[in-house]
C-alpha positions as CSV (number, residue, x, y, z in Angstrom):
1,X,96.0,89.0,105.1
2,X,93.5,86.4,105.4
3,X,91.4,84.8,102.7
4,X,88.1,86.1,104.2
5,X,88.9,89.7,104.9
6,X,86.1,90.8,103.8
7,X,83.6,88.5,105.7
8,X,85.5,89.6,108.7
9,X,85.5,93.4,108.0
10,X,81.4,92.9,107.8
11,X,81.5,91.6,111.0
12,X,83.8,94.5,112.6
13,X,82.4,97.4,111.3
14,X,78.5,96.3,112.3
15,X,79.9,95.4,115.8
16,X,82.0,98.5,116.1
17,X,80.0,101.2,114.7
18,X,81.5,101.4,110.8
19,X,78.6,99.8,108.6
20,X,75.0,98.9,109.3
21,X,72.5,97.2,106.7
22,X,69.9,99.6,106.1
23,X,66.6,99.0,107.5
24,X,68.1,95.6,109.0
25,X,65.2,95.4,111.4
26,X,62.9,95.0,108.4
27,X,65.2,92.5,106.7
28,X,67.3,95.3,105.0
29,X,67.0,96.9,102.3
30,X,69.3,95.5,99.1
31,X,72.7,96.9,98.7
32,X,72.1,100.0,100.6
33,X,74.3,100.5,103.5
34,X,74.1,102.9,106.4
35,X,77.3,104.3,107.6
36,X,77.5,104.5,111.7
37,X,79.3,106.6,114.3
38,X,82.8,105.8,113.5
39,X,81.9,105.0,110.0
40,X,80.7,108.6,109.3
41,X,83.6,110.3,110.8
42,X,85.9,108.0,108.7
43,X,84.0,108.7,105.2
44,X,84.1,112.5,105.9
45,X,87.6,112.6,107.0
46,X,88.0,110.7,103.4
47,X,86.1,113.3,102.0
48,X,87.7,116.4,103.7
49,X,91.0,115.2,102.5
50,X,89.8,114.2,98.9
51,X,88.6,117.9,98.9
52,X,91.4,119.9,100.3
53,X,94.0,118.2,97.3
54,X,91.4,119.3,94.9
55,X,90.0,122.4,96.0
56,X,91.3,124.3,99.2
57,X,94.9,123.7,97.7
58,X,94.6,125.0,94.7
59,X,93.5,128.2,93.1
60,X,92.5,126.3,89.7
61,X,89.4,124.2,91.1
62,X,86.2,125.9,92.2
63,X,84.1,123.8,94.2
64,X,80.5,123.1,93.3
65,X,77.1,121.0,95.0
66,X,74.7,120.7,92.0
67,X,71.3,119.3,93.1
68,X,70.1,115.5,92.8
69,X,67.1,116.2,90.4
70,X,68.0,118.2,87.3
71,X,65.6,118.5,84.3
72,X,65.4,115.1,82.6
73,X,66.7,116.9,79.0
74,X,69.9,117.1,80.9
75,X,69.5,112.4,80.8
76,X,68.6,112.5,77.3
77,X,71.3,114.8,76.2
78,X,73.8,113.2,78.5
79,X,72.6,109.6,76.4
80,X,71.9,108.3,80.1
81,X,68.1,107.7,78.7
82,X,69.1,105.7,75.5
83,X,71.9,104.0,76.7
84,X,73.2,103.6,80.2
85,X,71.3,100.1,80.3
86,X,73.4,96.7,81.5
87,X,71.8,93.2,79.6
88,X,69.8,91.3,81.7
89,X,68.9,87.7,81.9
90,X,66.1,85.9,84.1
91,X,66.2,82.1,85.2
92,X,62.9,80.4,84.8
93,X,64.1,77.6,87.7
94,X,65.8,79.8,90.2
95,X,64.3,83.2,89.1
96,X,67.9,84.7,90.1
97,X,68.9,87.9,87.8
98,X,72.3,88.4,86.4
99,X,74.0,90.5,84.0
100,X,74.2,88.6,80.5
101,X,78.0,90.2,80.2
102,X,79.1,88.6,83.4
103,X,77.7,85.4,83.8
104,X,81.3,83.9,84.2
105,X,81.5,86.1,87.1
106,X,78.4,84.4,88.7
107,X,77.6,81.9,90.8
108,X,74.2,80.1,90.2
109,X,72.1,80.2,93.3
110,X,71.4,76.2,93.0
111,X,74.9,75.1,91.9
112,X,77.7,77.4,93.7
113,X,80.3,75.5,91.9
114,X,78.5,76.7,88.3
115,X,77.9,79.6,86.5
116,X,74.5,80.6,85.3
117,X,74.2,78.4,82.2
118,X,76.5,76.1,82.7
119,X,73.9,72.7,84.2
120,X,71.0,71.6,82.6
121,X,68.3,72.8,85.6
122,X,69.2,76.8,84.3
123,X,66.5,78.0,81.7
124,X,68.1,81.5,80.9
125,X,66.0,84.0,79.1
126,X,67.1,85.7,76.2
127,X,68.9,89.4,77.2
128,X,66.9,92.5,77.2
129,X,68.0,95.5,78.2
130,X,67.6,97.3,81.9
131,X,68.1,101.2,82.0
132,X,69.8,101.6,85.7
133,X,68.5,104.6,86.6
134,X,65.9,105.2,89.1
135,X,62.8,107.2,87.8
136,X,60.8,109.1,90.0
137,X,58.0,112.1,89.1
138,X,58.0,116.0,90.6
139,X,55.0,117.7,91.4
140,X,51.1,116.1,92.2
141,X,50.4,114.2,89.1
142,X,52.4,110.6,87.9
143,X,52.5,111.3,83.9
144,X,55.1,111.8,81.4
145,X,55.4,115.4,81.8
146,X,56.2,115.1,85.4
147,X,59.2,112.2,85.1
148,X,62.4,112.8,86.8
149,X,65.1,111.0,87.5
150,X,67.8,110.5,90.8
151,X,71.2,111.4,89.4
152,X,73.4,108.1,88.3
153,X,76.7,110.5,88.2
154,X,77.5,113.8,89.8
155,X,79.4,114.8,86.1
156,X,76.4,116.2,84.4
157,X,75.7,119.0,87.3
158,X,79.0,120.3,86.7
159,X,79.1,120.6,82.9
160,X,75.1,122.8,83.0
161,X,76.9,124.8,85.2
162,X,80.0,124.9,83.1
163,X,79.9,129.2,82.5
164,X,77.7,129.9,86.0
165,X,80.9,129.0,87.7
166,X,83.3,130.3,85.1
167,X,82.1,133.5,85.0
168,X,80.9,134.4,88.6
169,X,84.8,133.0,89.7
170,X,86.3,135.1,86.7
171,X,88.7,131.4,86.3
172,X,90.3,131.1,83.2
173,X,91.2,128.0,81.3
174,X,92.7,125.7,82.4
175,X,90.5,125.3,85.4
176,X,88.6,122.8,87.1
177,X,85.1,122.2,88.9
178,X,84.7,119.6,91.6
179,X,82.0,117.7,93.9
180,X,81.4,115.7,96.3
181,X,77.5,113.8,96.2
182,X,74.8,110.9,96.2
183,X,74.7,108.8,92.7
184,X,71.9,106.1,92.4
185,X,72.2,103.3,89.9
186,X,69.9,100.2,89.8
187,X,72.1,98.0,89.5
188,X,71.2,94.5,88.6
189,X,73.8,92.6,90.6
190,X,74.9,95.1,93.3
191,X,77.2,93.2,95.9
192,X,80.3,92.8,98.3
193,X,79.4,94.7,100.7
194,X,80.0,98.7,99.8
195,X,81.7,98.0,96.8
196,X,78.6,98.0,94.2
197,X,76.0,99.2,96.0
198,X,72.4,101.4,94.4
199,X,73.5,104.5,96.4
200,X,76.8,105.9,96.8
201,X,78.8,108.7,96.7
202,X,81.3,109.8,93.9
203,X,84.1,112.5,94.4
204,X,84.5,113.9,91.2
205,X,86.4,116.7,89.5
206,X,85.9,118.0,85.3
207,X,88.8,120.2,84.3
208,X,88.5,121.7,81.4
209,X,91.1,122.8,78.9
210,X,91.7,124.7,75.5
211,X,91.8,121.8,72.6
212,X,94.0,124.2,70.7
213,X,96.4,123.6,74.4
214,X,98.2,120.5,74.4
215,X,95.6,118.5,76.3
216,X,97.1,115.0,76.5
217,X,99.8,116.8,79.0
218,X,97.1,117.7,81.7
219,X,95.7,114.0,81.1
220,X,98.6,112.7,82.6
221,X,99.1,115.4,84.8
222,X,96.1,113.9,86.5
223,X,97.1,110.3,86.2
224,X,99.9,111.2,88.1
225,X,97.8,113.8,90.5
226,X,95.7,110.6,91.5
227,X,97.8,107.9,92.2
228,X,99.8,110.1,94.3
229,X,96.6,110.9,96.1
230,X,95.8,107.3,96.8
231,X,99.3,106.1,98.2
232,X,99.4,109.5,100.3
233,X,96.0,107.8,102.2
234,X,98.0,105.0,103.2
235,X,97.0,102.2,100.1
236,X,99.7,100.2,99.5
237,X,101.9,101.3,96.3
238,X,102.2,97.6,95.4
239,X,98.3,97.2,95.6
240,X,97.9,99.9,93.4
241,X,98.0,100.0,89.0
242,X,96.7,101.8,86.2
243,X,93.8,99.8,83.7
244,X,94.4,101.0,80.4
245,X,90.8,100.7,78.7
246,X,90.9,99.0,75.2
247,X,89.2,100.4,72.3
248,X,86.7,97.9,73.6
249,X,86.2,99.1,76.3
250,X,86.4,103.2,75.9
251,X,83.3,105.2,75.7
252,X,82.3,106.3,72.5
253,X,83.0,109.7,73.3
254,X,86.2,108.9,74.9
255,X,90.1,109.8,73.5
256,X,91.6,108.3,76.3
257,X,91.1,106.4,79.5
258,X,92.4,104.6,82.7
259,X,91.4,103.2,85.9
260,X,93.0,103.1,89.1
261,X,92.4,99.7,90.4
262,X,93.1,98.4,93.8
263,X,94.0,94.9,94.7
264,X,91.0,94.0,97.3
265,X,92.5,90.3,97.7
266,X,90.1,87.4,97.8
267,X,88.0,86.5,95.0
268,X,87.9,90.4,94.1
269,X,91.2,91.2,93.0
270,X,92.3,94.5,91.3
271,X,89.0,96.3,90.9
272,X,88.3,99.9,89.7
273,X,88.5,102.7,92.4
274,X,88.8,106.1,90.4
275,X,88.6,106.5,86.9
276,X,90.6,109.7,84.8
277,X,88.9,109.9,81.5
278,X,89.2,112.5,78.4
279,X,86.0,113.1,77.5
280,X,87.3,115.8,74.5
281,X,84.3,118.2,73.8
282,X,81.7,116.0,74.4
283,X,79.3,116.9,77.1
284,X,79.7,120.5,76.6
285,X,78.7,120.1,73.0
286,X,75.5,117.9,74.0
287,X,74.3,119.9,75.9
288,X,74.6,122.9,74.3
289,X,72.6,121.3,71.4
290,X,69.9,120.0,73.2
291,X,69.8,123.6,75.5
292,X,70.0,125.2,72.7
293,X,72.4,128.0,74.6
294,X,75.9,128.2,74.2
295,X,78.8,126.7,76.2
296,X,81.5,128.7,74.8
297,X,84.4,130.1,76.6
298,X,85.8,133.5,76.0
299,X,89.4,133.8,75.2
300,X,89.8,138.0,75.4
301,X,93.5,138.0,75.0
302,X,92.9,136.1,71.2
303,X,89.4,137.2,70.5
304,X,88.1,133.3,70.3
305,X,85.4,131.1,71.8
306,X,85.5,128.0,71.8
307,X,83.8,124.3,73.4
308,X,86.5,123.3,76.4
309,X,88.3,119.6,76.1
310,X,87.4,118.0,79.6
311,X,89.7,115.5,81.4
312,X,87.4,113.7,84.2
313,X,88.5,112.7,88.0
314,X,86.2,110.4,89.3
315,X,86.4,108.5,92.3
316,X,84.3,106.4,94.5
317,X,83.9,107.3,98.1
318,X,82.7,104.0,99.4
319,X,84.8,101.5,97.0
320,X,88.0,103.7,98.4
321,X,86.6,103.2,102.0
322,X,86.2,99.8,101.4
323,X,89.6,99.6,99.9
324,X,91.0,101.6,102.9
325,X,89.3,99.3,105.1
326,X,91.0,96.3,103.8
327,X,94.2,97.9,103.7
328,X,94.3,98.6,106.9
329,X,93.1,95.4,107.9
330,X,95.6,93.0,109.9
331,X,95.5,90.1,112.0
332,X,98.6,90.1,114.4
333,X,100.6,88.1,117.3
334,X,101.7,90.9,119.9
335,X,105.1,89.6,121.4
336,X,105.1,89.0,124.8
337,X,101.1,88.2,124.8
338,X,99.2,84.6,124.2
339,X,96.4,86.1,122.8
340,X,96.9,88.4,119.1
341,X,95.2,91.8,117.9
342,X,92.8,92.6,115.3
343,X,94.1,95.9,114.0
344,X,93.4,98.6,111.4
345,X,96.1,100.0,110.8
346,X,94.0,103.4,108.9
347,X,96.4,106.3,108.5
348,X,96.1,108.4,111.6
349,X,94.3,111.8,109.5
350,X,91.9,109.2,107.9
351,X,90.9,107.5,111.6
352,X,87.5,108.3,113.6
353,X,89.0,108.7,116.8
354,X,92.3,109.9,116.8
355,X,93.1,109.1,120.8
356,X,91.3,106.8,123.5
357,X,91.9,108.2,127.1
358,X,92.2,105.3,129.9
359,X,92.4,106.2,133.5
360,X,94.8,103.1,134.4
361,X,92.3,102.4,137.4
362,X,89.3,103.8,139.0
363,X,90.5,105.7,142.3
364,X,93.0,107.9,143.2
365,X,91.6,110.8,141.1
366,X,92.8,109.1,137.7
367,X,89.2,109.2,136.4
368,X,88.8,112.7,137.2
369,X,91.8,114.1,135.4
370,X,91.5,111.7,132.0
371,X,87.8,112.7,132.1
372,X,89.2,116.6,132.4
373,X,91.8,115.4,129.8
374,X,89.0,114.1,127.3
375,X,87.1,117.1,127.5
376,X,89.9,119.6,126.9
377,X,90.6,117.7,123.9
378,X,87.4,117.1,122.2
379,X,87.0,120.0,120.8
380,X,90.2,119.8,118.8
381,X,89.7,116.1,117.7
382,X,87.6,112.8,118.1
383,X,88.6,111.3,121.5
384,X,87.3,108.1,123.1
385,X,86.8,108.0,127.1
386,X,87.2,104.4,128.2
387,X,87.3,103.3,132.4
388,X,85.8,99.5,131.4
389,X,87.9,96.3,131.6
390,X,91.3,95.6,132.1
391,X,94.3,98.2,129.9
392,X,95.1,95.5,128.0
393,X,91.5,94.9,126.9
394,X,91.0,98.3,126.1
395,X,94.2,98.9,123.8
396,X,92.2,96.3,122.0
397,X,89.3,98.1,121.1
398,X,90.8,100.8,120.2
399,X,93.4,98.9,118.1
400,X,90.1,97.2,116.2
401,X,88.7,100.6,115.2
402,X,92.2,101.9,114.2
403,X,92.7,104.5,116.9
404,X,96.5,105.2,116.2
405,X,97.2,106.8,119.9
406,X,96.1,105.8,123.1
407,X,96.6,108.2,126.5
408,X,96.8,106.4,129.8
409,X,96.8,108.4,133.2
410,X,98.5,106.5,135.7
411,X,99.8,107.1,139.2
412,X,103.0,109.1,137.9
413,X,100.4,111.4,136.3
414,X,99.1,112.2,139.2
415,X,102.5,113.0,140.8
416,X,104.3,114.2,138.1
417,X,101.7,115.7,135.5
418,X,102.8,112.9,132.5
419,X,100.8,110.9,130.5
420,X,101.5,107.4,128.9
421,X,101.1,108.1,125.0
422,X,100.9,104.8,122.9
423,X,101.5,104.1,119.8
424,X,99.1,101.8,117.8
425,X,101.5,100.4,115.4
426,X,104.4,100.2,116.8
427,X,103.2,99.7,120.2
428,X,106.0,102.1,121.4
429,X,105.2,104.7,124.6
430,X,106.5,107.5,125.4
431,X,105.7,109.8,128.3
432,X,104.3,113.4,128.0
433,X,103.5,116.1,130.1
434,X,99.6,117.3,130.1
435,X,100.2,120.1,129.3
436,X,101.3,118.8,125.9
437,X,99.5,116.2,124.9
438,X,97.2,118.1,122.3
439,X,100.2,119.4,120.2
440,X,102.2,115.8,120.5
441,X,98.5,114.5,119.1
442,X,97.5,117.6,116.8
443,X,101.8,116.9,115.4
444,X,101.5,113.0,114.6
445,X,98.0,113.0,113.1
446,X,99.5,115.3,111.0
């Protein structure tokens, strides 16, 4: 793995489609990323297999997409209003921002090789407190009546609609609710590349249990639920480990919590891709104080209500892209050839294109069937068509993007009806019959 994945993975997605700066013809716009063609495909793919462990599997999740703007009581019950602020410092000589907590994870601007603080041209200001979230106003008129703010978590639209969806489903506890959707945070030092970024997208599921039931059992039940999750994607078991949070570092409202982290290499390291919190009764009971209407459930068969414990999925779509990304990532020698491969090796469900189609040469009708061949297959999966360039050069562009299968048609295909079928990791071939090729595809992606 080299030092400067990440540097290089900029580079590749922007020239092959994944990742664009947003508004980069005005200069871009500040840690806000636009996915592209093969970038979109390989996020929702993400997301469609993210959803279909949590939801289509399972008869115990209902799925749920609450809206953006919610009524700002829902910020000041949640405590996002009074406290989700990060301490920030100004320097007088550089006039750089950085979060007072992590100044030894910073580099001054002027001095690389120093931390903010740590040479004598730095003048730091004293910490003040910044609220991350973005503030906006609905309707005609900009007053305080009017305020609203963009969502910095996708949790708090689950727990208002806590009893719509218990109650039109008919679930009873133990049962979750889960989402996929667009967070904003304003951040103060937002950086490498999509990992901290002002708008993202969090995958998140609350399942809520009886606190009378013995809760700490489904807390681990999920612990083990998610890691499984993220080695089943393809991350690497040994790049993967639990964070226990300290007392330090728990929530107030918290009983218990971990991170997953994943080991991005480089100066990163193990960072935080999906956190599994138990939140006990917390935002239930919030909001039914500042609603003023109860968030009880029923329990018929014993004649009780009661305020649900919640144990809290939460993962981050583009930080387990980006960690996907880097997985994948490899630099290799290809025996037999001077010249090596940039490869990603993605796990074949997770890929934008699942097979590039090559006619070998253009004559002898070997455009015309691989064109037939790309269009009888398109509607079943992503394909690439590709007649550009030498074989060799185009197994290389697909191997970049993390196609796992290319199809060549050759002259034996049009003799004998069979197509070259290779492999992208192994760089094994095998020879199929047309009339095959979508189930030997539709079988390995699988």
């Amino acid at each position: 793995m080299p030092a400067d994945v990440l540097e290089k993975l900029v580079s590749l997605c922007k020239r092959r489609g994944y990742i664009f700066q947003s508004s980069e013809i005005y200069g871009g716009a500040g840690a806000v990323w636009d996915y592209g063609p093969l970038g979109v495909e390989f996020k929702r793919n993400l997301k469609d297999r993210w959803w279909h462990a949590m939801v289509r599997s399972r008869d115990d999740i209902e799925g749920l997409d609450a809206a953006i703007l919610m009524h700002p009581r829902v910020w000041e019950a949640s405590g996002h209003v009074a406290v989700f602020n990060d301490p920030l410092v100004d320097c007088k000589a550089c006039k750089a921002r950085f979060r007072a907590d992590q100044l030894m994870d910073s580099q001054c601007p002027r001095k690389p090789s120093k931390h903010p603080g740590e040479h004598n041209e730095c003048q730091l200001t004293e910490p003040r407190q910044f609220n991350l979230m973005f503030k906006t106003y609905i309707g005609p008129v900009e007053d305080s009546a009017s305020i609203a703010y963009l969502r910095p978590e996708t949790a708090q639209g689950i727990y208002v609609n806590f009893l719509n969806v218990q109650q039109s489903t008919r679930q009873k506890i133990p049962f979750g609710i889960a989402q996929i959707g667009k967070a904003f945070r304003n951040e103060i030092t937002p950086g490498n590349f999509i990992f901290r970024t002002r708008e993202f997208e969090q995958m998140e599921m609350q399942f809520f249990v009886d606190p009378q039931d013995d809760h700490m059992k489904w807390f681990e039940y999920w612990k083990q639920q998610r890691m499984e999750w993220h080695q089943s994607l393809g991350l690497e078991a040994d790049r993967l480990k639990f964070h226990q949070h300290t007392p330090q570092e728990l929530a107030h409202y918290a009983r218990a919590g971990f991170d997953v982290h994943f080991d991005f290499g480089g100066t990163l390291g193990f960072q935080e891709i999906e956190g599994v919190h138990h939140r006990g009764d917390y935002d239930l009971s919030r909001h039914q104080e500042y609603s003023s209407k109860k968030l009880e459930y029923f329990d018929q068969p014993n004649n009780r209500r009661f305020v649900p414990y919640v144990i809290e999925t939460s993962v981050g779509c583009d930080r387990t892209a980006l960690a996907l990304l880097v997985n994948a990532y490899r630099e290799e020698e290809v025996p037999g050839e001077q010249e090596g491969r940039v490869v990603l090796r993605l796990h074949p469900a997770l890929a934008p294109v699942k097979a590039g189609i090559f006619p070998l040469v253009k004559k002898d009708g070997m455009p015309e069937i691989a064109e037939k061949l790309a269009n009888e297959l398109r509607p079943h999966f992503p394909v690439f068509y590709d007649e550009s360039g030498a074989i060799g050069r185009r197994y290389r562009r697909q191997d970049e993007v993390g196609t796992p299968f290319c199809i060549t048609v050759d002259g034996e295909t049009v003799s004998a009806g069979t197509v070259t079928i290779r492999d992208r990791d192994s760089l094994a071939q095998v020879r199929v019959p047309l009339t095959q090729v979508r189930d030997h595809i539709d079988k390995l992606v699988r």
